[in-house]
PDB file of N, CA, C and O in Angstrom:
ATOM      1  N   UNK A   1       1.084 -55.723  63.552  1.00  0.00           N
ATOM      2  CA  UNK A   1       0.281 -56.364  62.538  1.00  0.00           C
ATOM      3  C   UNK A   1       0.228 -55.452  61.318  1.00  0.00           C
ATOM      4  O   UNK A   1       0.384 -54.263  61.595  1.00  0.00           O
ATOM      5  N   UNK A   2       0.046 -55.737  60.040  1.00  0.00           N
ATOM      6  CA  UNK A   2       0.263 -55.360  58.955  1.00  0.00           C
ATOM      7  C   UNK A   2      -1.401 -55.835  58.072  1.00  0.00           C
ATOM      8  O   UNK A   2      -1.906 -56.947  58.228  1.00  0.00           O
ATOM      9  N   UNK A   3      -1.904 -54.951  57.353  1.00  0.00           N
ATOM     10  CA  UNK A   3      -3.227 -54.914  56.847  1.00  0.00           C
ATOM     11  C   UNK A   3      -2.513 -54.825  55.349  1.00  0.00           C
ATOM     12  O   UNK A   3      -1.480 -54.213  55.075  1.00  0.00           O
ATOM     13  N   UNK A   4      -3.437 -55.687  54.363  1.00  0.00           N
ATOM     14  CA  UNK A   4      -3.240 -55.108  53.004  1.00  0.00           C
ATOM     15  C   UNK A   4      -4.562 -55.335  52.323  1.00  0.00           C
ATOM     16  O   UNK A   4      -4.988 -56.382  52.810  1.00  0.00           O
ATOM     17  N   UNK A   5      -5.489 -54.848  51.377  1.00  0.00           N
ATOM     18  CA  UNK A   5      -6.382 -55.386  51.190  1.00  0.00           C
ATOM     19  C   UNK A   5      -6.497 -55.384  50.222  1.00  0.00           C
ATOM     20  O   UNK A   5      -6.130 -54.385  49.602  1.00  0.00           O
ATOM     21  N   UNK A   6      -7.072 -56.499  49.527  1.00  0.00           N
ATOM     22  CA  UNK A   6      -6.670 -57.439  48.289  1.00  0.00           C
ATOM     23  C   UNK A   6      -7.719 -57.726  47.641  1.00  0.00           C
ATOM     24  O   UNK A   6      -8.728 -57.516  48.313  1.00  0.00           O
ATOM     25  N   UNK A   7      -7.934 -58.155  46.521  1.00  0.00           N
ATOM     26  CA  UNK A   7      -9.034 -59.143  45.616  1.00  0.00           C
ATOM     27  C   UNK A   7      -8.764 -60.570  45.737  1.00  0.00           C
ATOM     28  O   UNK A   7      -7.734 -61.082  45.296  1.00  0.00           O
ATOM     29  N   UNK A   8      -9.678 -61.208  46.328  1.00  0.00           N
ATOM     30  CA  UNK A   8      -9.670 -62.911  46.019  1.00  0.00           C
ATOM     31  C   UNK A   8     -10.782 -63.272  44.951  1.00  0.00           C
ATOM     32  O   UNK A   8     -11.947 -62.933  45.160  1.00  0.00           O
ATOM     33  N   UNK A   9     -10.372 -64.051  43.658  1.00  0.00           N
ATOM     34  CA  UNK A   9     -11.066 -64.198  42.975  1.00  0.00           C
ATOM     35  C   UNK A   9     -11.393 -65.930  42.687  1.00  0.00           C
ATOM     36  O   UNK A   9     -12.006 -66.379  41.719  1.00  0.00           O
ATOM     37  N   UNK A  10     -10.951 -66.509  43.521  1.00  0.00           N
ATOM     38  CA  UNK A  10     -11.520 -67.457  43.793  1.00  0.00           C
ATOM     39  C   UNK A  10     -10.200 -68.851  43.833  1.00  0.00           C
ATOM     40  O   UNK A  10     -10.338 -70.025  44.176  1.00  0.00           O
ATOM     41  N   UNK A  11      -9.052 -68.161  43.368  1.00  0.00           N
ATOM     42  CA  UNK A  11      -8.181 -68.950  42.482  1.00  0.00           C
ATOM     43  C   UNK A  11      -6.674 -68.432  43.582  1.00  0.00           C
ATOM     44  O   UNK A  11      -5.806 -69.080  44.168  1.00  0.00           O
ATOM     45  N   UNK A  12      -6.991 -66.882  43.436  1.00  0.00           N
ATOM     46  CA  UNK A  12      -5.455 -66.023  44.033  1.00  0.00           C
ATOM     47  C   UNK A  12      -5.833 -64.956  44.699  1.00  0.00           C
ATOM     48  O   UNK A  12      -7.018 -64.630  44.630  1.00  0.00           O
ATOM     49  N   UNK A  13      -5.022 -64.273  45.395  1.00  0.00           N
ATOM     50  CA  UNK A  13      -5.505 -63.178  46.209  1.00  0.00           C
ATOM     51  C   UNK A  13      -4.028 -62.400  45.592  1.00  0.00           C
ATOM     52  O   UNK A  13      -2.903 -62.828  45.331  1.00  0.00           O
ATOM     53  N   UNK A  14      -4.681 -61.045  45.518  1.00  0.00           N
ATOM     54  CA  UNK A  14      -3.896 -60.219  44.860  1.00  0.00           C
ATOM     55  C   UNK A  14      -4.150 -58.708  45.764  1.00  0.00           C
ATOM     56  O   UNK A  14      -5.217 -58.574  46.363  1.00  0.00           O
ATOM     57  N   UNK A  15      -3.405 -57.925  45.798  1.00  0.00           N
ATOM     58  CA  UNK A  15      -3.673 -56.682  46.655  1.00  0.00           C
ATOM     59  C   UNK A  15      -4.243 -55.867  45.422  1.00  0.00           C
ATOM     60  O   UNK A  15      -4.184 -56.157  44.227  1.00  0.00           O
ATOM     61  N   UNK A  16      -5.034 -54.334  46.286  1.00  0.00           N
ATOM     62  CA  UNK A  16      -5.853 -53.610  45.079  1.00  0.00           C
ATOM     63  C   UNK A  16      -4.373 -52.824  44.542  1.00  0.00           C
ATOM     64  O   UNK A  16      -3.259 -52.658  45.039  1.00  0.00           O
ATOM     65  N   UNK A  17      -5.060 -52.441  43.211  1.00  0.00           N
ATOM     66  CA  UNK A  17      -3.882 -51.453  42.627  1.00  0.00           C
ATOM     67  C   UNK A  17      -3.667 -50.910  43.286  1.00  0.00           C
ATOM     68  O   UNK A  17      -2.453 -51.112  43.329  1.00  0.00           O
ATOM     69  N   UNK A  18      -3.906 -50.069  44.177  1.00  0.00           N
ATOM     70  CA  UNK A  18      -3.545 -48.364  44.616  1.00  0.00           C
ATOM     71  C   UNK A  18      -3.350 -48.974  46.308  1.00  0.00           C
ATOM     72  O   UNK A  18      -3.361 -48.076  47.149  1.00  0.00           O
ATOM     73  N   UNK A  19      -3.236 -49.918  46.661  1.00  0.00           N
ATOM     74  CA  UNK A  19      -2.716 -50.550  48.612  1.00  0.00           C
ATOM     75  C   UNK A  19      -1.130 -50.452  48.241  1.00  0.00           C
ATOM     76  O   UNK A  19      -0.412 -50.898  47.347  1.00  0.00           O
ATOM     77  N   UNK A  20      -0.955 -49.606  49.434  1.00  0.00           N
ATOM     78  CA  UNK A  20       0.850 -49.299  49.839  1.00  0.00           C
ATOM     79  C   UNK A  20       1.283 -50.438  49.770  1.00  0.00           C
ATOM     80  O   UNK A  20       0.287 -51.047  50.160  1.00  0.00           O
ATOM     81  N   UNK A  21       2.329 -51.505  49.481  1.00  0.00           N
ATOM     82  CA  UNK A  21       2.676 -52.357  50.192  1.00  0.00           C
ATOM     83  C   UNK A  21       4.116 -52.036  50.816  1.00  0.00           C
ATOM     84  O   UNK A  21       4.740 -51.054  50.414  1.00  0.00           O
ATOM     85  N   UNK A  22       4.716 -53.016  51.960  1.00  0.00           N
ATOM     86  CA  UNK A  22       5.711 -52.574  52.310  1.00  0.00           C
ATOM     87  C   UNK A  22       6.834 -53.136  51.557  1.00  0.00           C
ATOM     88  O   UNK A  22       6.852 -53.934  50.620  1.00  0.00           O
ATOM     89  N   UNK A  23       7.976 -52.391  52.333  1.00  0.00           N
ATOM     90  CA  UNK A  23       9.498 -53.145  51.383  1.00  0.00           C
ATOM     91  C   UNK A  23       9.265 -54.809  51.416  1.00  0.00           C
ATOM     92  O   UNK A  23       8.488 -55.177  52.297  1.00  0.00           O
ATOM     93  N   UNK A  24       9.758 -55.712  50.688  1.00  0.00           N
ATOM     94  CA  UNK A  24       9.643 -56.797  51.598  1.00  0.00           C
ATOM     95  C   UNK A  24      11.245 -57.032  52.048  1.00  0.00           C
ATOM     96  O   UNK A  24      12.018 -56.932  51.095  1.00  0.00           O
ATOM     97  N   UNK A  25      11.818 -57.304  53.237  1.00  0.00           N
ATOM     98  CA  UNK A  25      12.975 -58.133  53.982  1.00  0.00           C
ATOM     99  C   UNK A  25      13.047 -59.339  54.267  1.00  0.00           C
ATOM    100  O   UNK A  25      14.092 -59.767  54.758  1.00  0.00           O
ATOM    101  N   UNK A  26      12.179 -60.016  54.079  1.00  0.00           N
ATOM    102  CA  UNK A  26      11.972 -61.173  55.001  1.00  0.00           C
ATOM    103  C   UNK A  26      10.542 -61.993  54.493  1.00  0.00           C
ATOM    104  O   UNK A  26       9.500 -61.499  54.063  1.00  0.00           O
ATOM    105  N   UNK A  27      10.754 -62.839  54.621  1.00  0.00           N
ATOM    106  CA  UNK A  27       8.984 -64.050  54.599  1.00  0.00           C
ATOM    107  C   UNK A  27       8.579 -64.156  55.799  1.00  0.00           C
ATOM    108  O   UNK A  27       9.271 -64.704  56.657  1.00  0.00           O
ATOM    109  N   UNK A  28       7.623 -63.746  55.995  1.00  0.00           N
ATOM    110  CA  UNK A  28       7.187 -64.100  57.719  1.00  0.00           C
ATOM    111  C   UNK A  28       5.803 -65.050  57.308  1.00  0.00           C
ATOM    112  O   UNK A  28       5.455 -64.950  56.132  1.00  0.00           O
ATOM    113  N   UNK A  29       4.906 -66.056  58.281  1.00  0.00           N
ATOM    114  CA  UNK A  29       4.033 -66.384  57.685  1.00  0.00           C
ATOM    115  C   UNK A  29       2.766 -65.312  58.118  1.00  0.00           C
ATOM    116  O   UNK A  29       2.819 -64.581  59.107  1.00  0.00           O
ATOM    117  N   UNK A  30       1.662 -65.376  57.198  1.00  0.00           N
ATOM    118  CA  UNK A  30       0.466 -64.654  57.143  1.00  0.00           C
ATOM    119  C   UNK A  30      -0.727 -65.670  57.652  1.00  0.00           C
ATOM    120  O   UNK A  30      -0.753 -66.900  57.703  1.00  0.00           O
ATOM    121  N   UNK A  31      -1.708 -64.670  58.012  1.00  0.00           N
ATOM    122  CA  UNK A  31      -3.230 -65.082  58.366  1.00  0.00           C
ATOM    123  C   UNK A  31      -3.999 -64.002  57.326  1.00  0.00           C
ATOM    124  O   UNK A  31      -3.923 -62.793  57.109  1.00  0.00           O
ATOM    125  N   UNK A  32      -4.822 -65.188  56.782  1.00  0.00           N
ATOM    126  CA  UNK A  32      -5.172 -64.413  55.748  1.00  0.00           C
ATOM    127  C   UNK A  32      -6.950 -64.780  56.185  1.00  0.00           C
ATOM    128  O   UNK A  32      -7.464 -65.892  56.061  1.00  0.00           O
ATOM    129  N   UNK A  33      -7.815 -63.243  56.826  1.00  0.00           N
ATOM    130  CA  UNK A  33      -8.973 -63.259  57.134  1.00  0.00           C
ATOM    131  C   UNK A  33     -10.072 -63.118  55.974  1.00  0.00           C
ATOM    132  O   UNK A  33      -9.734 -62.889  54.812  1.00  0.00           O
ATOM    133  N   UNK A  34     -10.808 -63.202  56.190  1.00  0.00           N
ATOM    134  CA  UNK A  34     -12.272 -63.157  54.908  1.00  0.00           C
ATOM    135  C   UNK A  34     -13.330 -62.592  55.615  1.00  0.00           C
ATOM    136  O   UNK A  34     -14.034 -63.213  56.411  1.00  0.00           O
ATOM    137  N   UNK A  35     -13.452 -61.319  55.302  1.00  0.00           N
ATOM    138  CA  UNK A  35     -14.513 -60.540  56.065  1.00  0.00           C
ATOM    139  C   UNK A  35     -15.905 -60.716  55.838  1.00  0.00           C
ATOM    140  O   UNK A  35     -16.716 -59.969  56.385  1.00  0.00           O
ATOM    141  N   UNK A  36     -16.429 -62.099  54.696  1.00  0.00           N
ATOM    142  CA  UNK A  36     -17.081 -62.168  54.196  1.00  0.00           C
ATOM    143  C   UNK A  36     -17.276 -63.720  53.610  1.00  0.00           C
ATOM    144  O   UNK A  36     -16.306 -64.149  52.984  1.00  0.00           O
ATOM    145  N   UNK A  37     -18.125 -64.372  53.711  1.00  0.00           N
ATOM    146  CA  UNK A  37     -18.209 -65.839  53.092  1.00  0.00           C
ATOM    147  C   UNK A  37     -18.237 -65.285  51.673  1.00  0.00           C
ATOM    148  O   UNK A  37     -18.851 -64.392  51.089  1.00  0.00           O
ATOM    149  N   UNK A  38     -17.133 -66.367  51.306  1.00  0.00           N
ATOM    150  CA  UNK A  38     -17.391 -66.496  49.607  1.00  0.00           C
ATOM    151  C   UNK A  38     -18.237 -67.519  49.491  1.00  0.00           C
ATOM    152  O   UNK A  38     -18.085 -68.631  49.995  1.00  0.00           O
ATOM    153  N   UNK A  39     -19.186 -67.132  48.790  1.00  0.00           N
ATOM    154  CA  UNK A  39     -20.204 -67.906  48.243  1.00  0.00           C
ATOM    155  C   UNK A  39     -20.106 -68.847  47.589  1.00  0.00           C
ATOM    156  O   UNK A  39     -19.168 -68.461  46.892  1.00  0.00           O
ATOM    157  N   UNK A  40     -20.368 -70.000  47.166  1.00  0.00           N
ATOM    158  CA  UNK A  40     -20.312 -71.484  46.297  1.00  0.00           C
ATOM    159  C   UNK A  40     -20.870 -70.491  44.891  1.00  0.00           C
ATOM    160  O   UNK A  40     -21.313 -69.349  44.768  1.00  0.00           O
ATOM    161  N   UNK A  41     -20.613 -71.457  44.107  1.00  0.00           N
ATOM    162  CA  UNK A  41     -21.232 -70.800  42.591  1.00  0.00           C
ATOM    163  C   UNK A  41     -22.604 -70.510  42.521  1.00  0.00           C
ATOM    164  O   UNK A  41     -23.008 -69.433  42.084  1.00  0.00           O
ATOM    165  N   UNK A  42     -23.670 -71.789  43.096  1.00  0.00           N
ATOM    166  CA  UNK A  42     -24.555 -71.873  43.115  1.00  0.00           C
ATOM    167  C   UNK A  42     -25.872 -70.859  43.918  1.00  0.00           C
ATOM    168  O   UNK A  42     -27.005 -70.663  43.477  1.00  0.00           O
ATOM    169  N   UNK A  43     -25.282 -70.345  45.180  1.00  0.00           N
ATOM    170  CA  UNK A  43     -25.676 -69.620  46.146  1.00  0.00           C
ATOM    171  C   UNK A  43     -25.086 -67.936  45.605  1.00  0.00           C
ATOM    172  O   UNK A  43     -25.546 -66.874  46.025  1.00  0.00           O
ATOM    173  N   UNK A  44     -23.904 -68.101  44.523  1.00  0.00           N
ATOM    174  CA  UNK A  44     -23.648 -67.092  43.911  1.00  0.00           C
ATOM    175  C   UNK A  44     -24.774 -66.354  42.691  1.00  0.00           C
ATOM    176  O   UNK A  44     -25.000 -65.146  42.631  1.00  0.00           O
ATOM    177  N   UNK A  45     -25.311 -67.280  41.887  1.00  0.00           N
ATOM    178  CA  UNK A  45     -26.085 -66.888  40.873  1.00  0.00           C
ATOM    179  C   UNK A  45     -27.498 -66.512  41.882  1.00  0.00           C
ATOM    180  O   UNK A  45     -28.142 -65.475  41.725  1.00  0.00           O
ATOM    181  N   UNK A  46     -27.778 -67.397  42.765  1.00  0.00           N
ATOM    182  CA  UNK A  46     -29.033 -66.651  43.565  1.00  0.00           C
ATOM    183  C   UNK A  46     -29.030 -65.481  44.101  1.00  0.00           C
ATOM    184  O   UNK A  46     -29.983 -64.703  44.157  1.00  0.00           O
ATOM    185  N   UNK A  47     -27.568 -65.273  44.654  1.00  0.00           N
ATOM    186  CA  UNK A  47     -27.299 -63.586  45.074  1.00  0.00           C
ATOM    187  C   UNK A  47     -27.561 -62.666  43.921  1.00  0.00           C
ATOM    188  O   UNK A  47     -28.231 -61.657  44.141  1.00  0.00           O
ATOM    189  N   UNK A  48     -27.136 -62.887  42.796  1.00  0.00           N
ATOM    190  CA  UNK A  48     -26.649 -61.993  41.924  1.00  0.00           C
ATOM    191  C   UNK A  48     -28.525 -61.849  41.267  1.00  0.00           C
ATOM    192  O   UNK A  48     -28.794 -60.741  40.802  1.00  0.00           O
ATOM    193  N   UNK A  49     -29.381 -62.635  41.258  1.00  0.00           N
ATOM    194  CA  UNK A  49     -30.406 -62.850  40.711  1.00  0.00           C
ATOM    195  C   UNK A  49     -31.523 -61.933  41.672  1.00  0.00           C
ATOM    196  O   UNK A  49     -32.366 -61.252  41.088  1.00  0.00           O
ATOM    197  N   UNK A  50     -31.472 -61.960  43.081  1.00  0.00           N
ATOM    198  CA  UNK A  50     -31.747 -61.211  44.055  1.00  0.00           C
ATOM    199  C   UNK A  50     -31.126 -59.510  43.693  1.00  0.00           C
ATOM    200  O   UNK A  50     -31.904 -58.560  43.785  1.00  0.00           O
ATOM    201  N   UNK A  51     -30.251 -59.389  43.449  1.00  0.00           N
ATOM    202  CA  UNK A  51     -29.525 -58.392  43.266  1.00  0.00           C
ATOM    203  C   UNK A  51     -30.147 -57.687  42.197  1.00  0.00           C
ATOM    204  O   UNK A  51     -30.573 -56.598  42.582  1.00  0.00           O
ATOM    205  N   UNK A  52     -30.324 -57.889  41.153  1.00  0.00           N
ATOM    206  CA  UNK A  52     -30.835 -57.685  39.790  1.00  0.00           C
ATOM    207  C   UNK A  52     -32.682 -57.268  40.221  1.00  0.00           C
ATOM    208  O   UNK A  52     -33.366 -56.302  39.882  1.00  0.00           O
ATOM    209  N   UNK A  53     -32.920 -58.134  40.844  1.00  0.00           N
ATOM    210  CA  UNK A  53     -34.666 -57.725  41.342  1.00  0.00           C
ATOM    211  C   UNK A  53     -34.602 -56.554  41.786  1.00  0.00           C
ATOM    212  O   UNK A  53     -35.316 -55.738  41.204  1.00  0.00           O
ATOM    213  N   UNK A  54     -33.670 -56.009  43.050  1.00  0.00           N
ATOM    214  CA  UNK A  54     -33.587 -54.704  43.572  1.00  0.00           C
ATOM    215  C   UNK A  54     -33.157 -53.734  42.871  1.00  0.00           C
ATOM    216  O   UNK A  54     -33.296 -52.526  43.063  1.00  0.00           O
ATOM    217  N   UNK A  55     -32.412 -54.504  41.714  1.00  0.00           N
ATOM    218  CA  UNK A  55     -32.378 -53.110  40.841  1.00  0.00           C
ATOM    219  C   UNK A  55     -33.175 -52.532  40.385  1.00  0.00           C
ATOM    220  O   UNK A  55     -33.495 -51.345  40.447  1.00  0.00           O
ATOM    221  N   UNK A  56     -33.760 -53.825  39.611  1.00  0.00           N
ATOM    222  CA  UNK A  56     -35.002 -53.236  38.868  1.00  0.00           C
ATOM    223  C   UNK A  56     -36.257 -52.558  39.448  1.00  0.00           C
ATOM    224  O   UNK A  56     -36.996 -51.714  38.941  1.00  0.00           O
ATOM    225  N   UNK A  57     -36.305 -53.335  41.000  1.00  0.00           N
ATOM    226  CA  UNK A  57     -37.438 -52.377  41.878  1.00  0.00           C
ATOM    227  C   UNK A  57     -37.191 -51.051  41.934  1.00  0.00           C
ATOM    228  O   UNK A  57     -38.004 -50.173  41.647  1.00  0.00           O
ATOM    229  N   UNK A  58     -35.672 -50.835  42.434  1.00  0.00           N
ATOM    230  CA  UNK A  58     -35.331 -49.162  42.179  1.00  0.00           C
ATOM    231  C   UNK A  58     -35.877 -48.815  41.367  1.00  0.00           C
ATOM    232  O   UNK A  58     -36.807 -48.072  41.684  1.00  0.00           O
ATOM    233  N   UNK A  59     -35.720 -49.051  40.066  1.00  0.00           N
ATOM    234  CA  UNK A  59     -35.057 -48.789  38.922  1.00  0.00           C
ATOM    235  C   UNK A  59     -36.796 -48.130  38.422  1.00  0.00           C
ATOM    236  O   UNK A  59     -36.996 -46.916  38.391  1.00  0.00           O
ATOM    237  N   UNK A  60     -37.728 -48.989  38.126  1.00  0.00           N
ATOM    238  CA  UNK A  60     -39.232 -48.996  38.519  1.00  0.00           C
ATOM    239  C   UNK A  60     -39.699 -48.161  39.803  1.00  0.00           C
ATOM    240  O   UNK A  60     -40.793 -48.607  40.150  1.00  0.00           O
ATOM    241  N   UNK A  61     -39.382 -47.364  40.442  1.00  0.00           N
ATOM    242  CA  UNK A  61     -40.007 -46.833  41.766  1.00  0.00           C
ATOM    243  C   UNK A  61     -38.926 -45.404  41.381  1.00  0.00           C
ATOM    244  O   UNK A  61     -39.073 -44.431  42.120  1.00  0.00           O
ATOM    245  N   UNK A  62     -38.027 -45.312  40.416  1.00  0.00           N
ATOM    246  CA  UNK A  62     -37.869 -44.132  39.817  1.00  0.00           C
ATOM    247  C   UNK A  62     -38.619 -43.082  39.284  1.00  0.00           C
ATOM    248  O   UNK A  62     -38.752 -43.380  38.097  1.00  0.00           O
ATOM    249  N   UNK A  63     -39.238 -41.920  39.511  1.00  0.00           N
ATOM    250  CA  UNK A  63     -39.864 -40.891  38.316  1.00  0.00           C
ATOM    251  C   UNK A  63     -39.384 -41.160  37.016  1.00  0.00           C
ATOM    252  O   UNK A  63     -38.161 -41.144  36.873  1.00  0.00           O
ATOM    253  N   UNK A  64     -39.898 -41.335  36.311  1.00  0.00           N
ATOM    254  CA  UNK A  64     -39.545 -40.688  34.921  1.00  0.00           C
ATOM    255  C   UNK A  64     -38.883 -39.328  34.470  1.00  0.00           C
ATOM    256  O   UNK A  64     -39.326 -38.211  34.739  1.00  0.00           O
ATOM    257  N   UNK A  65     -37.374 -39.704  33.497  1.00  0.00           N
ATOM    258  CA  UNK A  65     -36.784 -38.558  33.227  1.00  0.00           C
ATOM    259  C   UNK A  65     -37.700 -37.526  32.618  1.00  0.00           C
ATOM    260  O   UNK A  65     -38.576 -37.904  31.840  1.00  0.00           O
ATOM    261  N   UNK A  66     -37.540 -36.065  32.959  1.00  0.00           N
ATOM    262  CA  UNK A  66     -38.534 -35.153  32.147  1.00  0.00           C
ATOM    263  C   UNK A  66     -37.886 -34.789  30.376  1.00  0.00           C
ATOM    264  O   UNK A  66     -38.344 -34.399  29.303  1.00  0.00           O
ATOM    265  N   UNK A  67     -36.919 -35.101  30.803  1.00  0.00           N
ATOM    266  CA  UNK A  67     -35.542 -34.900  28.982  1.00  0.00           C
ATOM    267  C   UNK A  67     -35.722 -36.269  28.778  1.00  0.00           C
ATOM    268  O   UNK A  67     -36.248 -37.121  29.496  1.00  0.00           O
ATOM    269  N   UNK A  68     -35.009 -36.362  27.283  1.00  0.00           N
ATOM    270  CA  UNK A  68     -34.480 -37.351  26.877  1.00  0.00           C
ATOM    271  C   UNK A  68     -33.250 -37.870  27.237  1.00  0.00           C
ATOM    272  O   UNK A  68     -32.945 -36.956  28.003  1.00  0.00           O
ATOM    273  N   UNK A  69     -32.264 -38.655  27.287  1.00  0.00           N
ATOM    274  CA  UNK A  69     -31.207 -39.262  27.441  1.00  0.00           C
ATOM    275  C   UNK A  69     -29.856 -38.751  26.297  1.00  0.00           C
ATOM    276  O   UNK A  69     -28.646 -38.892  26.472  1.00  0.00           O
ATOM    277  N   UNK A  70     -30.671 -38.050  24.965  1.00  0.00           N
ATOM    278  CA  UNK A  70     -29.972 -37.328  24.723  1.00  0.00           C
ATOM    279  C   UNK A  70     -29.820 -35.771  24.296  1.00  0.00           C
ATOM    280  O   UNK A  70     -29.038 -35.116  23.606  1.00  0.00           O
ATOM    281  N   UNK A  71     -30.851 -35.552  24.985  1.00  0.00           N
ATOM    282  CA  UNK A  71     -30.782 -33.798  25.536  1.00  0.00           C
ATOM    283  C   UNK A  71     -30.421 -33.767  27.247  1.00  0.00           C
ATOM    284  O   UNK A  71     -30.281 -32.715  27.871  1.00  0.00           O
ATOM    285  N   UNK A  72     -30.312 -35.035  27.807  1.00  0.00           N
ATOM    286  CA  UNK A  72     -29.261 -34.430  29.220  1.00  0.00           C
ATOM    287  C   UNK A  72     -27.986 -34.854  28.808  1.00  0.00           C
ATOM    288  O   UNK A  72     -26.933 -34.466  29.315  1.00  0.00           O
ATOM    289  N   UNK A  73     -28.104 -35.746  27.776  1.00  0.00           N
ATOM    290  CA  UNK A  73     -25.877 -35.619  27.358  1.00  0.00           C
ATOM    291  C   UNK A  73     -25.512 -34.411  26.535  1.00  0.00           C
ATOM    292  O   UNK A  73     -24.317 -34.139  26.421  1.00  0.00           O
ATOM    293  N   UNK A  74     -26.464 -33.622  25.921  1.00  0.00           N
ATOM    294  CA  UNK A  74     -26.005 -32.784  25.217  1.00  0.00           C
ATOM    295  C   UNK A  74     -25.957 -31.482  26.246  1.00  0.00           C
ATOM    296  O   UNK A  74     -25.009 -30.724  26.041  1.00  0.00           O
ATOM    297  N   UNK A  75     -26.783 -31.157  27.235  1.00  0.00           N
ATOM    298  CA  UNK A  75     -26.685 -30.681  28.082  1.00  0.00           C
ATOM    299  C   UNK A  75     -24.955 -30.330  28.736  1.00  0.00           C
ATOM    300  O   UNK A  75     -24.134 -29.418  28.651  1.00  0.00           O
ATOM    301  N   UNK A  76     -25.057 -31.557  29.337  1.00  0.00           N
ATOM    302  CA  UNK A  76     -23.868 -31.965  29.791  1.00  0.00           C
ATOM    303  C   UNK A  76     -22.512 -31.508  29.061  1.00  0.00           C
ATOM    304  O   UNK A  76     -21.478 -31.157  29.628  1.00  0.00           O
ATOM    305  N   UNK A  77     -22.760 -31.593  27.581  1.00  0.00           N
ATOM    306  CA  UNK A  77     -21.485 -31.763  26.850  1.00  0.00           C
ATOM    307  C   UNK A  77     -21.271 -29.651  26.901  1.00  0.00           C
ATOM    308  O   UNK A  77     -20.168 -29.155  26.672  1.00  0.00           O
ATOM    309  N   UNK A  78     -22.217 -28.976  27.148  1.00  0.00           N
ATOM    310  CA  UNK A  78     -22.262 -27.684  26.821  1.00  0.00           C
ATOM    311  C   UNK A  78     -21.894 -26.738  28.047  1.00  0.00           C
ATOM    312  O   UNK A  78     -21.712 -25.527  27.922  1.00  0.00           O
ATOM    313  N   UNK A  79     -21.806 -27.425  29.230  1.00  0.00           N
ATOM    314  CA  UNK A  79     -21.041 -27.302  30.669  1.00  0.00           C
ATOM    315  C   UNK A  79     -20.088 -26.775  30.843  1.00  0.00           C
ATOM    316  O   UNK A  79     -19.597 -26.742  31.971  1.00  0.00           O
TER     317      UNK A  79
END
């Protein structure tokens, strides 16, 4: 058996940039698994909307930076 792992974007399945693939010789046929339900559009924007809440809960349950945003890039840049 032969693994490649790919992007399906809803339309085509494409392998990632950087997956080996092999020579090809031959067409053999494939089984192509989904480790994961793709979501309908609709059940998609509710994920993504859910998703966005937990950010922001993080995001809110963060300390406050003690610098500014640009005295830790200038920081950074002096490294």
């Amino acid at each position: 058996m032969l693994t490649i792992r790919g992007i399906y974007d809803g339309k085509t399945i494409r392998p990632l940039s950087d997956e080996p693939l092999p020579v090809v010789d031959r067409e053999v046929p494939v089984a192509i698994l989904f480790l994961e339900d793709v979501a309908v559009e609709s059940n998609r924007r509710l994920l993504q909307g859910e998703a966005a809440g937990r950010m922001r809960a993080a995001r809110d349950a963060m300390p406050p930076l003690k610098e500014s945003v640009k005295e830790l890039v200038e920081q950074g840049r002096e490294r």
